[in-house]
C-alpha positions in Angstrom: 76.5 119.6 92.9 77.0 116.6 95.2 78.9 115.4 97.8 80.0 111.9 97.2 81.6 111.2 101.2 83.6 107.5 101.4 84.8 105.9 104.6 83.5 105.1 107.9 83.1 105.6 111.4 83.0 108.6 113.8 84.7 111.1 111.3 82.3 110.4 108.7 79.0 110.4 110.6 80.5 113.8 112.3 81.3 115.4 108.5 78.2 114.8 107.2 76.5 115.9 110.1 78.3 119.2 109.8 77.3 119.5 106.0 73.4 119.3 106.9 73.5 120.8 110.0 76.0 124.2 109.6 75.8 124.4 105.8 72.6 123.2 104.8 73.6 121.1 102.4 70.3 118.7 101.8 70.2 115.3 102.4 69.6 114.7 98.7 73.1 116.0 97.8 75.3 113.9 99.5 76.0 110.3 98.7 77.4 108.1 101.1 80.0 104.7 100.1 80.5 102.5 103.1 83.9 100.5 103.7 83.8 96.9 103.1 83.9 95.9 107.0 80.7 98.6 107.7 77.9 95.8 108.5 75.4 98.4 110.2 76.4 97.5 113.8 78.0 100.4 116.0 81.2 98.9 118.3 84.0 100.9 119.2 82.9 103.9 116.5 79.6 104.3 114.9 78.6 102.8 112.0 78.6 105.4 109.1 76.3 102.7 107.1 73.4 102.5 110.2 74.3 106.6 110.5 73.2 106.9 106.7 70.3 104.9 107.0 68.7 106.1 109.7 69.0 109.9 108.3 67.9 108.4 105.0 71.1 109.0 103.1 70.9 107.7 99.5 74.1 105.5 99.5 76.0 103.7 96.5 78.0 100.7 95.7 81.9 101.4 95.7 82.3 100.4 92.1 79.0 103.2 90.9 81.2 106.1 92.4 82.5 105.8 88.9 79.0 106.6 87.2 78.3 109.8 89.2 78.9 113.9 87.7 78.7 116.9 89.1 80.3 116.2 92.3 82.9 116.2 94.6 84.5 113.0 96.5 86.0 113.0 100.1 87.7 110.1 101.1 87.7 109.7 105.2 89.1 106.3 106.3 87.5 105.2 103.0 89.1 101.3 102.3 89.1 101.2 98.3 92.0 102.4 95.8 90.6 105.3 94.1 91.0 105.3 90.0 91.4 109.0 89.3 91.4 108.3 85.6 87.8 107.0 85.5 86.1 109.3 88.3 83.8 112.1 86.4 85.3 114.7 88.6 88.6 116.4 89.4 88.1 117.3 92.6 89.1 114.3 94.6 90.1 114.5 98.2 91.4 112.6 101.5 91.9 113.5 105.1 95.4 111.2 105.6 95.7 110.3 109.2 99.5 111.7 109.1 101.5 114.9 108.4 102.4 113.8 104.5 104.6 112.9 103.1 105.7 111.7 106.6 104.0 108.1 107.0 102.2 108.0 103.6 100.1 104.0 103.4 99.1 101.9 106.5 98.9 101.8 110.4 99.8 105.7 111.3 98.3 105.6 114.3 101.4 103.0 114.7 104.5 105.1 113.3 104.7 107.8 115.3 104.5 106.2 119.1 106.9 103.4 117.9 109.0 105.8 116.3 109.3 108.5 119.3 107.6 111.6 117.3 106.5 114.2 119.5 103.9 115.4 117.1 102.2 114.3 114.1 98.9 115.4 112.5 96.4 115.4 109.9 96.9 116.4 106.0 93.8 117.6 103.7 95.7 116.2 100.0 94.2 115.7 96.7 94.4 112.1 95.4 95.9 111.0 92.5 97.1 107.6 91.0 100.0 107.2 93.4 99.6 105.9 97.2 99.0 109.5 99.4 101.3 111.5 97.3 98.9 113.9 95.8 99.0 117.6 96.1 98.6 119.1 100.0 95.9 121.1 100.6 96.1 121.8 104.4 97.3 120.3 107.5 96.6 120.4 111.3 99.6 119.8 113.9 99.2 118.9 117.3 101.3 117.0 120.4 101.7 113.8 120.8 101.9 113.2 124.7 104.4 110.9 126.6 101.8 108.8 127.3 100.2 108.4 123.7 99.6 104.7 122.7 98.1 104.0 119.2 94.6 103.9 120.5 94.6 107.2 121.9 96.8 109.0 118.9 93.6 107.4 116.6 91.3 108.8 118.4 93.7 112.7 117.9 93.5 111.8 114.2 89.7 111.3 114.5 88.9 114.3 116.4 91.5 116.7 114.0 90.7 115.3 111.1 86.7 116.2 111.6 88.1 119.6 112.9 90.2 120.2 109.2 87.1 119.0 107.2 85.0 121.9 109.1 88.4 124.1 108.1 88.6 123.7 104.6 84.8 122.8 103.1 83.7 125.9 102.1 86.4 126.5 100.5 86.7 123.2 99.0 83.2 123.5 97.8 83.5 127.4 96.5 86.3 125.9 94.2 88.9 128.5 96.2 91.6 126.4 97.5 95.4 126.3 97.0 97.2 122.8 96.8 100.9 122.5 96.7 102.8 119.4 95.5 104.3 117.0 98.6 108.2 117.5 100.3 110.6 114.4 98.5 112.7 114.9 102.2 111.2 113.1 104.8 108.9 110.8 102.9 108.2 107.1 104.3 105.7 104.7 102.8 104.2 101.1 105.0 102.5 99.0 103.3 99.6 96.5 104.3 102.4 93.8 104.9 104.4 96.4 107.0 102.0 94.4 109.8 101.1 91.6 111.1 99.2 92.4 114.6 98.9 88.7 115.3 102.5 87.9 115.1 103.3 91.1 117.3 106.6 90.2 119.7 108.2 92.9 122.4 112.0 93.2 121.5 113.6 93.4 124.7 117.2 93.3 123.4 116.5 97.5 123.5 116.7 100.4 125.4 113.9 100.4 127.6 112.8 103.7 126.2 112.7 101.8 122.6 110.4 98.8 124.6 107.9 100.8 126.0 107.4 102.6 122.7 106.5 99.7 121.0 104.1 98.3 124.1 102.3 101.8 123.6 102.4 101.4 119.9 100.4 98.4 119.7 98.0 98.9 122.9 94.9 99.4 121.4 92.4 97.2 123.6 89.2 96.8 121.2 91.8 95.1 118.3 95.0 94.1 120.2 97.3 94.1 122.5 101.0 93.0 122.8 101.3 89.8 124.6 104.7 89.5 126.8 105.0 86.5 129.1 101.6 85.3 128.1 100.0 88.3 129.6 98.3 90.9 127.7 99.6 94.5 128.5 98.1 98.0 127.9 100.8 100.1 129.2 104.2 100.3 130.3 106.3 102.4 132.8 110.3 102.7 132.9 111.5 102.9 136.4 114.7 103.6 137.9 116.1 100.5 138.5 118.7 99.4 136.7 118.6 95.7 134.5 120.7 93.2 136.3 118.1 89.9 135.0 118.5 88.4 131.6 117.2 90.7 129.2 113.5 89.6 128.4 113.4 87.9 132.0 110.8 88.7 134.7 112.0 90.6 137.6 109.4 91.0 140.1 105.4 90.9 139.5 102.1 91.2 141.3 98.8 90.9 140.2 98.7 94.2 137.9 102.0 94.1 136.3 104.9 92.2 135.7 108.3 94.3 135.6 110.8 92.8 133.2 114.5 93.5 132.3 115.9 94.8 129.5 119.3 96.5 128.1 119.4 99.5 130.6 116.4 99.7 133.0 113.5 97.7 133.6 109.8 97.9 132.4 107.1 97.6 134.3 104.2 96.2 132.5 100.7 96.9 133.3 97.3 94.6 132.3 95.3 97.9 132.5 96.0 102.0 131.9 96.8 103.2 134.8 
């Protein structure tokens, strides 16, 4: 039987690394699909494309996943819709960078920090025709920390998400797994238009608690960060003082941050983590 693995980047790489390496799975049984943006170069991640063909990986065109038998798909980050009804097999799987049905679709790393969640996590589900909705197989929890920002929660989903693969393959791949159907209570869906990084703008009519969240939410310096008085900002701080400016307005500012008013206390803005 092979292993059909979709997707990219450090999870990827890491997975199939696992399946040679701790299960001895040969090279010869696992096919590899890259994501449409995979161009061979490593950047912030590694390339699961360059990965593939260094360890001479047989890998196949997106659309010839449809062709293969005898095998068993993993989606991980994997950028294609998936058309259950004309795959050969019915053991079809993703690693969903959320705890379904919590945050089913786009930009999780996003959700959560914006949102205040003090956790969130990784879900092992079976995929079927709808959008992340298909039967749970496992999950992993963990904390999200004051001081999470998307980049960092990414990097969690990375790092758990390899660590439930390595939970649950053997038992994916001896057929002996359990799967029960997705919660309707506390379900949320975003879409690819939920977005639009390059039109990003800090609310500061809000608490400063709700300002900082969404600085941290969309600080993630290899893609973007939010801009606020022309200045691009990592990271954010609440202090003590109370918001006398115009809300929005600059109150004080050196050559590291910029402190700026809103509904209750002000927000000190930094250009780099601190």
């Amino acid at each position: 039987m092979k292993i059909c693995i979709a997707g990219k980047n450090n999870i990827a790489i890491d997975c199939v690394r696992y399946l040679i390496s701790e299960l001895g799975v040969r090279k010869e049984d696992i096919v590899a699909c890259f994501n449409k943006t995979d161009v061979g170069i490593d950047s912030f991640q590694l390339s699961f494309r360059k990965f593939c063909q260094q360890e001479k990986i047989v890998a196949i065109d997106f659309p010839d996943i449809y062709t293969l038998t005898d095998f068993i798909f993993f989606s991980l980050e994997f950028d294609r819709i998936i058309r259950t009804e004309e795959m050969n097999t019915t053991r079809i799987f993703n690693i969903h960078f959320s705890l379904l049905p919590k945050y089913r679709g786009m930009y999780t790393s996003v959700w959560p920090v914006l949102f205040g969640d003090d956790k969130s996590g990784v879900t092992l589900h079976c995929i079927d025709d709808g959008i992340d909705t298909g039967d749970i197989v496992e999950q992993l929890t963990f904390p999200l920390s004051s001081n999470e920002t998307c980049r960092s929660l990414y990097l969690k989903y990375i790092e758990n998400g390899t660590i439930l693969f390595k939970k649950m393959i053997k038992t994916i791949l001896a057929d002996d797994y359990q799967q029960h159907p997705q919660m309707l209570e506390g379900a949320s869906y975003f879409s690819t238009d939920a977005l639009d990084f390059s039109k990003i703008v800090i609310d500061f009519n809000r608490s400063a608690r709700d300002v900082r969240n969404q600085i941290r939410a969309f600080s993630f310096r290899e893609y973007q960060l939010p801009i606020i008085h022309g200045i691009s900002i990592e990271y954010a701080d609440i202090l003590t003082t109370r918001s006398s400016g115009k809300v929005g307005s600059i109150v004080s500012e050196n050559g590291n941050y910029i402190d700026v008013a809103t509904l209750d206390y002000d927000v000190r803005c930094y250009e780099t983590m601190v």
